[in-house]
C-alpha positions in Angstrom: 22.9 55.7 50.6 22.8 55.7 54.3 25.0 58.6 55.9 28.0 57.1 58.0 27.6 57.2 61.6 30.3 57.3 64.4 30.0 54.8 67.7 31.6 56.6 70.6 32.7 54.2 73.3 34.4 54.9 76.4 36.7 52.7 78.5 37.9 53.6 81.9 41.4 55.3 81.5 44.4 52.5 82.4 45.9 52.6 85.8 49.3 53.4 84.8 48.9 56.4 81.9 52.0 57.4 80.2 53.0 61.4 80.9 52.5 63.9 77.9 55.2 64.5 75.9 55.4 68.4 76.3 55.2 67.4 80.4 58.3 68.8 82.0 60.5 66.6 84.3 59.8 66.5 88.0 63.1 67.8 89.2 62.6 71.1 87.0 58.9 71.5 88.3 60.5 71.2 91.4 63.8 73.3 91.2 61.6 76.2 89.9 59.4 76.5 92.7 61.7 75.9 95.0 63.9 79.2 93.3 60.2 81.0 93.0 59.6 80.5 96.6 62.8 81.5 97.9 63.3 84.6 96.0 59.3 85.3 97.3 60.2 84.5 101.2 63.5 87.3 100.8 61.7 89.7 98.5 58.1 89.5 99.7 57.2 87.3 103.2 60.8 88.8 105.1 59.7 92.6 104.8 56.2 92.1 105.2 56.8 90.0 108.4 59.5 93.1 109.3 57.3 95.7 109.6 54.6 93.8 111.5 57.4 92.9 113.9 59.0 96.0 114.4 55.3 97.9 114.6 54.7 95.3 117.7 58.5 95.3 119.0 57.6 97.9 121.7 54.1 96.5 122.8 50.2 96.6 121.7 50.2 99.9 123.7 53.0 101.8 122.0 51.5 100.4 118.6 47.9 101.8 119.3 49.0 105.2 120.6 50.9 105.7 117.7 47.8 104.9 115.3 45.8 107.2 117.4 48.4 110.9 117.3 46.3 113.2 115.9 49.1 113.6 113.0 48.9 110.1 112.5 44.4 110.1 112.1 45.3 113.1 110.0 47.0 111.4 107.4 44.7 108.2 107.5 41.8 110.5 107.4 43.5 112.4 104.0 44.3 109.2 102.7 40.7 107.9 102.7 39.4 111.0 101.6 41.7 111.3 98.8 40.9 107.9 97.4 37.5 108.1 97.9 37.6 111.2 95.6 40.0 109.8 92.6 38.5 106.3 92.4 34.9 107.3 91.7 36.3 110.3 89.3 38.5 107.9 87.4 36.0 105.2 87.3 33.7 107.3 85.5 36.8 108.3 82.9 37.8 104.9 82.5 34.1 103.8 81.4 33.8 107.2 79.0 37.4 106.5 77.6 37.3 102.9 77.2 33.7 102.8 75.6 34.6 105.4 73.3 38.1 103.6 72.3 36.7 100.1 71.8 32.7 101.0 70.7 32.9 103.9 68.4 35.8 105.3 65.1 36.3 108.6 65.8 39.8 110.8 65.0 42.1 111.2 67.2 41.6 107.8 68.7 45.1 106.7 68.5 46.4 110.1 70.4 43.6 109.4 73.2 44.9 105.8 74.1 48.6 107.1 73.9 47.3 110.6 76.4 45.7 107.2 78.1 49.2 105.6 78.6 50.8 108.7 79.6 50.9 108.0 83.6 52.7 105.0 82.8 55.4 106.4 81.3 55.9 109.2 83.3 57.7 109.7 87.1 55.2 110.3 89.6 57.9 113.3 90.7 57.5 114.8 86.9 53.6 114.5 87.5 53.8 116.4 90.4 56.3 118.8 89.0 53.9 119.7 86.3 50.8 120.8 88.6 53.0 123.0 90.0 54.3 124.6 87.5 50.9 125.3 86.3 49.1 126.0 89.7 51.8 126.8 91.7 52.2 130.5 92.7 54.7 131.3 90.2 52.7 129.5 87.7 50.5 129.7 85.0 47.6 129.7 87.0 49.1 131.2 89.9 48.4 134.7 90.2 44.9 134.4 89.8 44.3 131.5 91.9 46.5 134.0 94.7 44.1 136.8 93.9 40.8 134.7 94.3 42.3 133.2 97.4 42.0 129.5 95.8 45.0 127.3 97.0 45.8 124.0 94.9 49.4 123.2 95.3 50.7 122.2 99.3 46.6 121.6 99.6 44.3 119.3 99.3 43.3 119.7 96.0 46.9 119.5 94.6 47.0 116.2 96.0 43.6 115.0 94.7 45.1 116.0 91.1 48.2 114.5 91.3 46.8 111.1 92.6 44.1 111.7 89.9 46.8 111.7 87.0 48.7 108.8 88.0 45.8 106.7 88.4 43.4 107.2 85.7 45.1 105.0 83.5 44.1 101.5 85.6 40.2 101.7 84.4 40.6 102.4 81.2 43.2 99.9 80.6 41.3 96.6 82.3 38.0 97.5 80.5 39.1 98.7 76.6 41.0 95.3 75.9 38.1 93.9 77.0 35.5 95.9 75.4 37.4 95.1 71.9 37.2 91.7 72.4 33.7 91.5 72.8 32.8 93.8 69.9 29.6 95.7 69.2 26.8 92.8 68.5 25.2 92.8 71.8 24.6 96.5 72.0 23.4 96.6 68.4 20.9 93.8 69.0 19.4 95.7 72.1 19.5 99.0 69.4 17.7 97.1 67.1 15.0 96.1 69.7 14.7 99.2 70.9 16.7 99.8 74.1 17.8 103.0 74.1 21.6 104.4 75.6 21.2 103.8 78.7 19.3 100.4 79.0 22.2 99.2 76.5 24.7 100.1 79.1 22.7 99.4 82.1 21.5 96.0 80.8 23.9 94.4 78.0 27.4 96.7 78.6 27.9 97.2 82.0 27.0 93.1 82.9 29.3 92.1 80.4 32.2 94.3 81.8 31.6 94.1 85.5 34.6 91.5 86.8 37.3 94.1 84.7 35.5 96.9 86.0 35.8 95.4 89.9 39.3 94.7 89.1 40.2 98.0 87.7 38.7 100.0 90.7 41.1 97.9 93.5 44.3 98.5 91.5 43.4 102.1 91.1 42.4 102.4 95.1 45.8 100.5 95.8 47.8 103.3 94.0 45.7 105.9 95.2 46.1 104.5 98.8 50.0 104.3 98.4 51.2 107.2 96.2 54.2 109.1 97.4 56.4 110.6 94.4 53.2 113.1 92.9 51.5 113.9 96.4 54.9 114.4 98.0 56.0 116.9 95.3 52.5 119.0 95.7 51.5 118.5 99.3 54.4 120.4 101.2 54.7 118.0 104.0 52.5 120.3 106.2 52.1 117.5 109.0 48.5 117.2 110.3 47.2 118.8 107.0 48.8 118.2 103.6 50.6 114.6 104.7 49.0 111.6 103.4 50.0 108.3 104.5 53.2 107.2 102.9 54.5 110.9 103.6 53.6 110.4 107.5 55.7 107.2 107.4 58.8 109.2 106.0 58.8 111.9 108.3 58.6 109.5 111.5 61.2 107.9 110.0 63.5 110.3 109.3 62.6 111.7 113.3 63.7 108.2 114.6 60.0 107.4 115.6 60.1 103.9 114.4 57.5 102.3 116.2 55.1 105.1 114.5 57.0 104.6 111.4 56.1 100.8 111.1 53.1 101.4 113.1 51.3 103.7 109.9 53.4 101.6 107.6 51.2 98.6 108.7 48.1 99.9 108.4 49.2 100.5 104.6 50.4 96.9 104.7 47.3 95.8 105.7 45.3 97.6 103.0 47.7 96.0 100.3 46.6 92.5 101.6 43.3 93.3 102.0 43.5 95.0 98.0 45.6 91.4 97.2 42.7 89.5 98.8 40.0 91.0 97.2 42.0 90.8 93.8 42.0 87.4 94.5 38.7 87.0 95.1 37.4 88.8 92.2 39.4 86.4 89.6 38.3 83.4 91.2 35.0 84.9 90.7 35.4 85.7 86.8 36.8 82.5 86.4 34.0 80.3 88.2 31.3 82.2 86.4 32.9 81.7 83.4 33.7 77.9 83.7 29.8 77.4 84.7 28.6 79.5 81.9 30.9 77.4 79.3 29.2 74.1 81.1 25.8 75.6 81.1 26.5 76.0 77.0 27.7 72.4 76.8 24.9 71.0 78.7 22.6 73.0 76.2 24.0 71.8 73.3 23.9 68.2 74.6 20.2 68.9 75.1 19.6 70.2 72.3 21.4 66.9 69.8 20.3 63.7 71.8 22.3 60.8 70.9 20.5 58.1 69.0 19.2 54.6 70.0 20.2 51.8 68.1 21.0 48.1 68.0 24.4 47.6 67.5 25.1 45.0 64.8 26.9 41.8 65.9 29.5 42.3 63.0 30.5 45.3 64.9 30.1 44.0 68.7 32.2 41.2 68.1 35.6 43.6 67.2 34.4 45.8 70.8 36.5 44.8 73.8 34.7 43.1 76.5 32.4 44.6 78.4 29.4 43.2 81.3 26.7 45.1 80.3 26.9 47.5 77.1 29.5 46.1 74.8 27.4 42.8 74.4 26.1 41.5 71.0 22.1 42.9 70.7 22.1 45.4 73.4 21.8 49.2 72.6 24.5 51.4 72.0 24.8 55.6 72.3 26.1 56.4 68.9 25.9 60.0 67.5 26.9 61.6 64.6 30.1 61.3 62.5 30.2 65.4 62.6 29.6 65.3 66.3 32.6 65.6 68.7 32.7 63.7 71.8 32.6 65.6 75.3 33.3 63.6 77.9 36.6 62.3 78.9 38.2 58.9 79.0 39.3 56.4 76.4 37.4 57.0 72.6 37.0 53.9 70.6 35.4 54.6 66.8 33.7 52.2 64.7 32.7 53.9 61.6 29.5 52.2 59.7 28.0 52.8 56.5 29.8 53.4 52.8 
């Protein structure tokens, strides 16, 4: 008995198609952005524009002498260095923790993820609290960091391990959800073939994680870049030395300085677009490498199951709507099997032959 077949025909889509039924009405597309973009232009566009304003109110002068005080290239300077130290040093526990969460059973797993959470659900001020209550010179620690002449707290290290702590969480949490997902199947293959630990990362892991790796490291450089409740509770706000950023805009601030106020506090501005830009980028990224990889699988399982070649029978051609070349009585027609979904778009017309 011959196996039933499937003719897939196409027909250009009618000018006037109807709208889906889940389709929302145009006025509540359009009252919804509207409400979105206002409550964006006060909350969002207003203050950013503010502080680019007032930074330039007094001149380009004013605005580049206050960027080049010494106490002002001090706290860049500690800022930079400061991330530069915490994001390599929490990429390197994100990629321990989150390989270990989502590759391997181990116990003690679910009190790692919640230690991993921690930052989250504590104030930055608590953070900060806590290192100095354990390095600080009443401390746990204190006395003997004293008596070794080893400062932590209202130094730079204090600050290093306060950003640290509030920061280490962004890493780990892009890459284990995504680690999960993926499972173990890859690495065991290259196991089986006989990679050994580090060609499995370097060459199956790491590839597959890279876009929620990128996009782990620029939220934790963005927090690093703009903490101010830890690093203000450690640093002592010894200006030129211990003051990072956000702490130098406070103090001009609250000395009337405005212009060097909004002056530092664009330069952080600027990195937060910049962060936002890249952000962007890197999604658009992921999502273009993974809409061609899903059309590179399409195209290979189209290459792979050619459609067949066959007469079509005049029974069947003469219940097909008109067409001027391929719908005509006698001339071949691209049908495929009855299993086989169609994958291109338009109008789909059946005509099942065969018992």
């Amino acid at each position: 008995m011959a196996s039933a077949t499937e003719i897939i025909l196409f027909s250009p889509p009618s000018a006037r198609a109807e709208p889906p039924a889940t389709e929302d009405a145009p006025w509540a597309r359009r009252t919804l952005t509207a409400v979105a973009l206002v409550f964006l232009a006060f909350f969002l566009f207003l203050p950013l524009t503010a502080v680019f304003v007032e930074a330039l109110r007094r001149g380009i002068g004013v605005y580049w002498a206050s960027i080049r005080d010494p106490e002002a290239l001090a706290a860049i300077q500690l800022t930079l260095l400061t991330a530069a130290i915490v994001v390599p040093s929490n990429l390197v526990f994100g990629l321990a923790s989150a390989w270990a969460i989502a590759k391997f059973r181990f116990r003690g797993k679910s009190v790692l993820t919640t230690l991993i959470d921690l930052p989250f659900a504590v104030s930055p001020v608590i953070s900060g609290l806590i290192y100095v209550l354990v390095f600080g010179g009443q401390g746990w620690f204190g006395p003997w960091l004293i008596e070794h002449n080893i400062r932590v707290i209202f130094a730079v290290p204090g600050i290093v391990l306060a950003t640290a702590f509030v920061t280490f969480p962004f890493v780990a949490r892009e890459l284990i959800p995504l680690m999960q997902a993926q499972g173990n199947d890859e690495e065991f293959a290259a196991i089986t073939l006989g990679a050994g630990g580090w060609q499995t990362f370097w060459r199956v892991t790491l590839p597959n994680i890279k876009w929620g790796l990128i996009y782990g490291i620029i939220l934790c450089n963005a927090r690093a870049m703009g903490e101010f409740g830890a690093v203000s509770v450690v640093s002592g706000h010894i200006r030129g030395e211990t003051n990072t950023m956000p702490l130098e805009v406070e103090i001009l601030y609250n000395e009337y300085n405005f212009s060097g106020a909004f002056a530092v506090a664009s330069l952080l501005a600027l990195l937060a677009l910049v962060t936002l830009a890249l952000k962007t980028l890197v999604e658009r990224s992921h999502l273009l490498a993974r809409t061609a990889g899903q059309t590179g699988g399409l195209a290979n399982a189209a290459a792979r199951e050619p459609a067949a070649r066959v007469a079509t029978p005049p029974e069947v051609a003469a219940d097909l709507p008109p067409s001027p070349s391929l719908w005509r009585t006698g001339r071949a027609a691209e049908i495929r099997p009855a299993t086989l979904p169609s994958t291109v778009g338009g109008v789909r017309m059946r005509k099942r032959i065969g018992p």
